[in-house]
C-alpha positions, -999 to +999 in steps of 0.1 A: -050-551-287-022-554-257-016-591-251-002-600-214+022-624-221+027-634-186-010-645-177-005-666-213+027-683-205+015-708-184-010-720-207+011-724-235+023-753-243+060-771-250+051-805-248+020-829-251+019-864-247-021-882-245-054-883-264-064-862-287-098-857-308-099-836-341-062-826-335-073-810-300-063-821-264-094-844-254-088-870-230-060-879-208-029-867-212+001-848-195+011-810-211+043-794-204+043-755-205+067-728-214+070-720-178+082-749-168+047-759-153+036-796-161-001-806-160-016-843-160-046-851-158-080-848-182-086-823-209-118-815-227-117-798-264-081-784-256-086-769-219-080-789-189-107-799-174-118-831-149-092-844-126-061-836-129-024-827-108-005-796-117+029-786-104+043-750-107+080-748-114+087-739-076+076-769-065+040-762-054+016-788-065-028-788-070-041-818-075-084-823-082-108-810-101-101-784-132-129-764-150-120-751-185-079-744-173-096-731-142-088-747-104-126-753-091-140-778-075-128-797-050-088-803-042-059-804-023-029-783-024+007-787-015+031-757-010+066-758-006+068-732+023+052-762+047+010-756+040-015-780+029-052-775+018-077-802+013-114-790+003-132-764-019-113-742-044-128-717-073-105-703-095-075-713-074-083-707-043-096-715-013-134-711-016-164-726+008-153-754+036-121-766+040-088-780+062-056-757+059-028-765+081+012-766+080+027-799+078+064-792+077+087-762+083+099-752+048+140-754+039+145-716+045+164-690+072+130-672+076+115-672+108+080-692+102+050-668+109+028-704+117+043-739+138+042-768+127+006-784+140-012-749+129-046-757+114-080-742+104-110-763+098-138-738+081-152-715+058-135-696+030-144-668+006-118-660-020-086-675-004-095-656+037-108-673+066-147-664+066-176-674+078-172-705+105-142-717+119-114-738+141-082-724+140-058-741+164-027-726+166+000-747+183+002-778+202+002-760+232-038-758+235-038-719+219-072-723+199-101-699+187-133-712+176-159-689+161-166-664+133-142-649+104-143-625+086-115-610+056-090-636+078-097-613+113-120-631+142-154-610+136-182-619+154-189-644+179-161-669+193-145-684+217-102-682+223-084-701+244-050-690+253-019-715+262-017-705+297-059-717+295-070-681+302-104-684+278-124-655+260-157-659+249-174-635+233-179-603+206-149-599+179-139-571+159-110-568+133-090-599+156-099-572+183-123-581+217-151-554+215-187-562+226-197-582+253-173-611+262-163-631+295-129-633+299-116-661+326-078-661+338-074-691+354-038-686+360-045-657+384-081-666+394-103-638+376-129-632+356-147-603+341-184-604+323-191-574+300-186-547+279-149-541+258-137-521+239-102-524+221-095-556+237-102-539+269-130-542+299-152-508+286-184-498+302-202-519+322-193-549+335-185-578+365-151-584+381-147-615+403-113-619+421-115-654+430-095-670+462-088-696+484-101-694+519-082-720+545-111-746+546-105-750+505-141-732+497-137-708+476-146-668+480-142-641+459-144-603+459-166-589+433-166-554+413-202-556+402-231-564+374-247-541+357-237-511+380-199-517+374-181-492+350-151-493+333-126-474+311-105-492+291-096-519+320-097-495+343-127-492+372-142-458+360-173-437+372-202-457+393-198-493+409-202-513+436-171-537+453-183-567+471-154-581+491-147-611+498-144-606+538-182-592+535-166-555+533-193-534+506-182-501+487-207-484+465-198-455+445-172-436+425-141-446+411-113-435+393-086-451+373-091-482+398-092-466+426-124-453+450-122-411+444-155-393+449-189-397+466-196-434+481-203-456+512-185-485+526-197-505+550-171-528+568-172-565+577-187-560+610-215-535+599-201-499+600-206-476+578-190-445+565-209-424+537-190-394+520-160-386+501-132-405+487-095-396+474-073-416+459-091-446+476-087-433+510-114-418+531-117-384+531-109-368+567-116-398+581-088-414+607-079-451+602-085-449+640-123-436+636-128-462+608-107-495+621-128-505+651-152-515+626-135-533+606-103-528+580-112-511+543-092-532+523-079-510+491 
């Protein structure tokens, strides 16, 4: 039989000092290990087991509940590289609802992956976010609050941004993809529908908002269900309400109006045809402009 010597080492002990029953660890007591690990706390017939604090050689510390040398239960941990843990732990780690966050920056050269103020309040299977959860990255505001899954955002949720830009919507893999609304309040738009790769794909609402000079607001509109896109782009069949009262309904290309549609200007006129490159086909800005502009 091949005997891992590493997995034992912890376990073995240098150095006991507590109650014993029937020359056994039974009781309270503290146990020093090979490693350099020390555990105190309660054991039961020679394992640890009830509450108890044990602190690794580097440092790191677990202190609550112990089943048979196992970490289960509930219990907080302490790491030296600046993380805390307080809740629900099986076989060492994080396991069912609890509070991770960094506390400190650790004494190290390394540039920190999380700041300081980073912290998830959730669900946890086997040591990943899963399930429900807040994760708040920074001070700055930068939150997301939904569904996890293997430590990606999966499913449902909600992300606010630190400019204050908001998604809410489908997840996949940490990706958006699904139907979302996505509001960028620090240019004044807003899109409602389908993505794909973190992109607007398929169909879907654009809403430019604006400021008009009495302070009401207006807002062009690249629209509903009619709207489609290609990976942000205005692709295929849509319809472009304007915010002057200017309509266009019909084919686009990589943003821009390019095949058959109509427009109708802000005082009525129409032109039905073709469109290049967003520019009327054989059409004169002379024939077109006494009815009204065509705004791109």
């Amino acid at each position: 039989m091949t005997i891992n010597y590493t997995t034992l080492l912890p376990t073995i002990v240098s150095n006991y000092e507590g109650e014993m029953e029937n020359s056994i660890f039974h009781g309270k007591g503290t146990a020093q290990f090979y490693s350099g690990n020390v555990y105190t706390g309660y054991f039961y017939k020679g394992s640890m087991h009830g509450q108890g604090k044990y602190e690794w050689n580097d440092g790191d510390i677990y202190e609550g509940t112990f089943e048979n040398n196992s970490l289960t239960g509930k219990g907080c941990y302490w790491w030296v590289n600046g993380f805390h843990y307080q809740g629900d732990v099986l076989n060492g780690m994080r396991h069912g609802h609890g509070t991770f966050k960094k506390i400190m920056e650790p004494v190290s050269t390394e540039t920190p992956q999380y700041p300081v103020g980073m912290c998830y309040v959730g669900e946890w299977v086997q040591g990943k976010r899963q399930g429900r959860g807040l994760l708040k990255y920074t001070e700055d505001g930068t939150f997301f609050d939904g569904e996890w899954y293997d430590n990606k955002k999966h499913g449902h949720g909600i992300m606010q941004y630190s400019s204050g830009n908001t998604y809410e919507g489908d997840w996949v893999n940490d990706v958006r993809q699904g139907h979302g609304i996505m509001t960028w309040k620090d240019r004044g738009e807003q899109y409602i529908g389908e993505w794909k790769n973190g992109k607007p794909h398929g169909y879907g609402e654009y809403i430019w908002f604006q400021d008009s000079n009495d302070n009401m607001p207006y807002h062009n509109i690249y629209k509903d269900n009619l709207g489609q896109f290609k990976m942000g782009l205005r692709e295929g069949y849509g319809i472009f309400n304007y915010s002057t009262g200017a309509k266009y309904v019909g084919h686009w290309k990589e943003n821009m109006k390019h095949g058959y549609g109509h427009y109708i200007t802000e005082n009525g006129r129409m032109y039905e045809g073709e469109f290049r490159d967003d520019n009327m086909a054989g059409v004169t800005e002379l024939e077109y402009s006494q009815g009204g502009t065509m705004p791109k």
